[in-house]
N, C-alpha and C positions, 0 to 999 in steps of 0.2 A: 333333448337338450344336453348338449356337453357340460360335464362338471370340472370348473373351474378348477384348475391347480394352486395351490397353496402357495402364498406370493414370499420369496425368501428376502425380500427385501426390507432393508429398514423403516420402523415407522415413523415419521415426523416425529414423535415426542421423544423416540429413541433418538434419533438423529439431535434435535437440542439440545435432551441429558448429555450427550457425548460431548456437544461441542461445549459446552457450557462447562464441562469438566474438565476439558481442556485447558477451556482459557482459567480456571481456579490453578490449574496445575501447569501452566506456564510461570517463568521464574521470573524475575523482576528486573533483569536484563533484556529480556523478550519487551516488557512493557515499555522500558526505558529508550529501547532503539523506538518503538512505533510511535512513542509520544512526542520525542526529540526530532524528530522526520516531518510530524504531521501538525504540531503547534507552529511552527515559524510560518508554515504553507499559509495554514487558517487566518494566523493573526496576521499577515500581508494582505490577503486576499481583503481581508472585509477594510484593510488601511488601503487598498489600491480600487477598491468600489467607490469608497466615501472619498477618497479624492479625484477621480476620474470624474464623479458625478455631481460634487461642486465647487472644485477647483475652478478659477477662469484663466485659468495656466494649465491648463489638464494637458493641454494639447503641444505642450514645448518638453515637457518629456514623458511621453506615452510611451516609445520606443522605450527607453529606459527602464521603465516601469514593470513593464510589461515582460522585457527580459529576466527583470529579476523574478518577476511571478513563475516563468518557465520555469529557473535553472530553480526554484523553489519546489515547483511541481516535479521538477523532475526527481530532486531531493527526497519528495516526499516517498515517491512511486518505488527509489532503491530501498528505502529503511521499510520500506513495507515488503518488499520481497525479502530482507531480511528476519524482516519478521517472521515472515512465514516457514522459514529455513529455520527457528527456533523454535516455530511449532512444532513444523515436522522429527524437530528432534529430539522433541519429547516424546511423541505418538513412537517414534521408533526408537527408543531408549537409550539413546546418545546419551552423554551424560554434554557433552557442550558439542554445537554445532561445528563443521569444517573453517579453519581459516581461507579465504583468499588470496593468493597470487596476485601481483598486478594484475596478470593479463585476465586473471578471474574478475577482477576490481571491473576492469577494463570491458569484458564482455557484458556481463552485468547491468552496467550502466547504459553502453550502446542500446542492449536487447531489450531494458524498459522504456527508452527514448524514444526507441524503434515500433514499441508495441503501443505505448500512450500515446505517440506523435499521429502515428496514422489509424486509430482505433475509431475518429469521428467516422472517418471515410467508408469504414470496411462495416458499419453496423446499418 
């Protein structure tokens, strides 16, 4: 019988404590972008269920509706890669994350649209 090598990988409860220490040691700017991105999304979404499902006008603006739930969703999707750019710069001892450039503004936005629009497809 071959004797197994000693696995140098982290254990599940390691891996929690970490993350979990993280997010204690994320700043209040970190929370504020992910809440400010992710509340407008949620409280539309369940205002655009409850009226698509008994509106009897649901169907004269659905288009409408529906775009503004995108350009919500897609809102959501940039403040949360933000987010995570404040995680990372805590794990890496930044003291404040990079600014943005337009064109940084600009890829950004594309490359979440890009990745959330066609990720039904691709799974």
């Amino acid at each position: 019988m071959a004797h197994r090598q000693p696995s140098t990988l982290p254990t599940l409860i390691t891996l929690l404590e970490e993350a979990t220490h993280l997010l204690r040691r994320s700043p209040a700017s970190a929370w504020l972008t992910y809440y400010a991105s992710t509340i407008p999304f949620a409280l539309y979404l369940f205002y655009f269920l409850n009226d698509m499902s008994r509106s009897a006008s649901a169907g004269a603006h659905v288009m409408e509706s529906s775009l503004v739930l995108a350009l919500l969703y897609g809102g959501m999707k940039v403040g949360q890669a933000l987010y995570c750019d404040q995680l990372e710069a805590v794990v890496q001892g930044r003291t404040q994350p990079g600014s943005l450039p337009f064109r940084g503004w600009c890829r950004l936005v594309a490359s979440q649209m890009l990745i959330h629009a066609t990720a039904p497809w691709c799974w």
